[in-house]
C-alpha positions in Angstrom: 0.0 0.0 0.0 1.7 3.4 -0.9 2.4 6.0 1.5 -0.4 8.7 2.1 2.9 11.5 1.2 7.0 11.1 2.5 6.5 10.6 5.9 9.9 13.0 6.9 10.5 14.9 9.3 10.1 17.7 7.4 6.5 16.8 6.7 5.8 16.6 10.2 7.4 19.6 12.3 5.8 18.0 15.6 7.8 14.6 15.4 4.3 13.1 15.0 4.6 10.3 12.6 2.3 7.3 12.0 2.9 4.5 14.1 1.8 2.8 10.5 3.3 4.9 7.1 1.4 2.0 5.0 -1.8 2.4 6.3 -4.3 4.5 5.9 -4.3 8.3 7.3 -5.3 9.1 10.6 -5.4 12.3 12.5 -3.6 12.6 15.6 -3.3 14.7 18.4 -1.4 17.6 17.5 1.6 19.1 19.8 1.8 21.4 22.5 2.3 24.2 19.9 -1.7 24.0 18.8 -3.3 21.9 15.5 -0.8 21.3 13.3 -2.2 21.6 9.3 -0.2 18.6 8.0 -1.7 16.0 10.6 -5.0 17.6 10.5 -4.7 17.0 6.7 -5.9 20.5 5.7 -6.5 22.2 2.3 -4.8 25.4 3.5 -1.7 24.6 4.9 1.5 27.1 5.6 3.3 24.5 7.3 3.4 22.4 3.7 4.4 26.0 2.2 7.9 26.3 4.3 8.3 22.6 4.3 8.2 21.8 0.4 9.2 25.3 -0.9 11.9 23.5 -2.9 9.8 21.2 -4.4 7.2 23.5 -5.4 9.9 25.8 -6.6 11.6 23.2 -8.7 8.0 21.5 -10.2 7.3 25.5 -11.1 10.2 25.8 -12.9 9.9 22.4 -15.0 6.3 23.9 -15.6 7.6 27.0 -17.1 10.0 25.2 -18.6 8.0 22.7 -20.6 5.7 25.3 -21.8 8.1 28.4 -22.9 9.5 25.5 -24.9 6.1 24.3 -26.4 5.1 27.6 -27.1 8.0 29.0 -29.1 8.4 25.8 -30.7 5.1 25.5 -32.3 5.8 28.9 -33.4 8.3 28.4 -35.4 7.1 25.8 -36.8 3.4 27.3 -37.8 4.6 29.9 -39.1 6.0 28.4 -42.4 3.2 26.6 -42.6 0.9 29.5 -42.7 2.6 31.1 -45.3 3.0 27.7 -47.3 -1.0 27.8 -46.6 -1.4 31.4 -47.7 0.9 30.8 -50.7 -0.6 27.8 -52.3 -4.1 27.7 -51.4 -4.2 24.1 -52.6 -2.1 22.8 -49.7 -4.3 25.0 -47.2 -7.1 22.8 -46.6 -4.6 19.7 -46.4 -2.5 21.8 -43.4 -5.2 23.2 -41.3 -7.2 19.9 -41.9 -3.9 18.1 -40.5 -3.7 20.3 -37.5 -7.3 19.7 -37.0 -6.8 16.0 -36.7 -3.7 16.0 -34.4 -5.7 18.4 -31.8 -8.6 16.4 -31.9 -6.4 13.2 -30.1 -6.9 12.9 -26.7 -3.8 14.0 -24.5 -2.5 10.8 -23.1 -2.8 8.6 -26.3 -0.7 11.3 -28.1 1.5 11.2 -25.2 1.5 7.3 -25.7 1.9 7.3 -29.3 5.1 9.2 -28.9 6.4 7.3 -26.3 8.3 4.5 -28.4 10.1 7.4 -30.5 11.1 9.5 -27.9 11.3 7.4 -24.6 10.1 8.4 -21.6 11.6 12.1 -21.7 9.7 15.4 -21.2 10.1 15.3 -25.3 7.8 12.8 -25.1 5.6 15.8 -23.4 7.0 18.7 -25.2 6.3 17.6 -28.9 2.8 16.5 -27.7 2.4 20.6 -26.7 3.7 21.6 -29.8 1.4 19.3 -31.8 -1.4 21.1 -30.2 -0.8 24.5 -30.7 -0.5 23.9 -34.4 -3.8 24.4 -34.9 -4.5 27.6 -33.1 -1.5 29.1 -34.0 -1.7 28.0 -37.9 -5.1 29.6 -37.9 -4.3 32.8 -36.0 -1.5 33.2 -38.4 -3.1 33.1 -41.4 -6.1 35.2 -40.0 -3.8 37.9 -39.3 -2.2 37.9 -43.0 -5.3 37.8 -44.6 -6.7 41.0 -42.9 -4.3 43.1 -44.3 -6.1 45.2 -46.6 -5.4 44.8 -50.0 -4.6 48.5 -50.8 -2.1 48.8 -48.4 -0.1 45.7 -50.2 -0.6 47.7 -53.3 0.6 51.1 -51.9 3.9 48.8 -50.5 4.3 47.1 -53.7 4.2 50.9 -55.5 6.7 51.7 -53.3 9.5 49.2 -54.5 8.5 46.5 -51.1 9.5 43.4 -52.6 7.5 39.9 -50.9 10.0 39.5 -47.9 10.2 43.2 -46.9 6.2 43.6 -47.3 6.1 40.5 -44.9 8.2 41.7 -42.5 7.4 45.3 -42.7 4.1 45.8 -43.3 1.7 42.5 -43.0 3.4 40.6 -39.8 3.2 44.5 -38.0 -0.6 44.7 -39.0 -1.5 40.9 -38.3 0.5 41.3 -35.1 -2.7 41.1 -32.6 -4.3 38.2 -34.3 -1.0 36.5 -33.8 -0.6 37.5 -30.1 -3.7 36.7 -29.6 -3.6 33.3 -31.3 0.1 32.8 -28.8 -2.0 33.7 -25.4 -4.6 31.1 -26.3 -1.8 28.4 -27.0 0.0 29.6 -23.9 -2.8 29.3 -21.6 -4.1 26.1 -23.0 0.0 24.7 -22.9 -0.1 25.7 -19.5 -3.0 23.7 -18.6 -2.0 20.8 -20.7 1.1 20.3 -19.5 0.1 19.1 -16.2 -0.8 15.8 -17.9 2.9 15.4 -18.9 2.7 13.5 -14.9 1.6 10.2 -16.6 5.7 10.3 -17.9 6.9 12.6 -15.1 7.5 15.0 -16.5 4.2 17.5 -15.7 5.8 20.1 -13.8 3.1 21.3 -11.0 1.0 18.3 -12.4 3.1 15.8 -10.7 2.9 17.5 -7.4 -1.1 17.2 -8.1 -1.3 14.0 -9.5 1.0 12.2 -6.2 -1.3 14.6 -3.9 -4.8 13.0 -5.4 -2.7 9.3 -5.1 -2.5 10.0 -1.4 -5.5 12.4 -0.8 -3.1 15.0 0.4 -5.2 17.8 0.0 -2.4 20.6 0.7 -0.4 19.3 -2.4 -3.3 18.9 -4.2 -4.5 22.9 -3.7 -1.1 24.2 -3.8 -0.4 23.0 -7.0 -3.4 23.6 -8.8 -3.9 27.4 -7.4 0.0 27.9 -9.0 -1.0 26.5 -12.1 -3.9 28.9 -12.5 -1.8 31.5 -11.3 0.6 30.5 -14.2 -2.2 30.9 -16.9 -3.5 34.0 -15.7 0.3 35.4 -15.3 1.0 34.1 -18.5 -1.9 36.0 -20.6 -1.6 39.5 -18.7 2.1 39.6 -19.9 1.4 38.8 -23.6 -1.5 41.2 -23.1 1.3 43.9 -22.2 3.6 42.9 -25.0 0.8 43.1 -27.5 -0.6 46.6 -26.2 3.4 47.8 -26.1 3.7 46.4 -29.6 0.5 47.5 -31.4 0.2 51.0 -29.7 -2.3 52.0 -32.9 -4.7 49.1 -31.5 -4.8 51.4 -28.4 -8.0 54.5 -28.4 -6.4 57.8 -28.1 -7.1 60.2 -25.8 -10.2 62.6 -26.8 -11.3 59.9 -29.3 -15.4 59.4 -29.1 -16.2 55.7 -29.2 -16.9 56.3 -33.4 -13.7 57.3 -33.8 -14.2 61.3 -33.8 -12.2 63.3 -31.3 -14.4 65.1 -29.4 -14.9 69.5 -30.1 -12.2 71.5 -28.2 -14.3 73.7 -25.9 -14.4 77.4 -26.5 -12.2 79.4 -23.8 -14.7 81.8 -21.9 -12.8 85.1 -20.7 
């Protein structure tokens, strides 16, 4: 029978360890210092906090890790495809139709499925994240590109823009928040999914939860899953600041009316 959590001292501050570890969990009396959290079991628990910091720190880190990796991965490889897409629109239906397909398997047989050519590694989890941002990036991508208006390609091409400086200097600015927004959506979504990486180890906060719901230690268990939302939310607000600090046009300007008209100076009365 496995272990309810490591039974250290650590763990238990008060020296109050189970005169069973294999069985199952019973309170005990706590110490002369008052209830103690961990032998109480509870959901809130500072004591876990200072005991484990280097444990959360460390699954934290893997999390970031994992999806930073993910993320910028699948970017650079949607991007080509998006502009293969846009290019040849006879290939367009066969990439976003392929992206459809890989984000429509279920997390832990895509994790499976990779297994035998990777091992079990955190590639095993990484390339599974990439795999399924395909699709929202892909999309995002080529939604972005398209919007560009077509006069403002001519007005480029007019003015001696040849295809790799129009990309680079006048569609990717333009498309720049349907891309950002398309990278926080993958981002928070990688985030999330990555917790599943636990069934090969390698899940970053999702191990911590995934040992905590083994032994119904609730403390792990809330810990880990209120940093992993705080991850998400952390996450979008600082792609929502790079894509405000890099599409300052996007932005209403001060005296604008909500149609777009600045609003009449007022007369100075003497």
């Amino acid at each position: 029978m496995s272990v309810p959590w490591s039974v250290t001292a650590a763990a238990w501050p008060s020296g109050q360890v189970p005169a069973d570890p294999g069985g199952p969990w019973v309170p005990q009396a706590a110490g002369p210092g008052g209830s103690d959290c961990l032998v109480a079991n509870d959901w809130i628990c500072g004591a876990y906090l200072r005991t484990r910091s280097h444990e959360l720190l460390d699954a934290t880190v893997q999390h970031i890790g994992i999806t930073v990796a993910s993320v910028v991965l699948g970017l650079l490889i949607a991007f080509p495809l998006a502009l293969l897409a846009r290019r040849r629109r006879a290939v367009a239906g066969a990439v976003l139709g392929l992206t459809t397909v890989l984000y429509t398997i279920p997390s832990l047989a895509m994790f499976a499925l990779l297994t035998p050519v990777f091992g079990v590694s955190v590639a095993v989890v990484v390339t599974g994240l990439v795999l399924y941002s395909l699709t929202i990036l892909v999309r995002n991508i080529l939604t972005g590109l398209d919007a560009v208006p077509a006069e403002v390609r001519e007005a480029a091409r007019g003015m001696g823009y040849g295809p790799v400086r129009m990309l680079f200097g006048v569609e990717l600015p333009l498309a720049l928040p349907a891309l950002v927004a398309g990278i926080r959506i993958a981002t928070v979504s990688t985030v999330a999914m990555t917790t599943i990486g636990s069934v090969v180890g390698f899940g970053g906060l999702g191990n911590l939860i995934a040992s905590g719901l083994e032994g119904f230690f609730k403390a792990e268990v809330l810990t880990a899953s209120v940093l992993c939302v705080l991850l998400a939310v952390a996450a979008d607000l600082l792609l929502m600041t790079v894509q405000r600090l890099l599409t300052p046009w996007t932005r209403p300007r001060a005296g604008a009316r909500p149609g777009g008209r600045r609003a009449p100076a007022t007369k100075a009365v003497a």
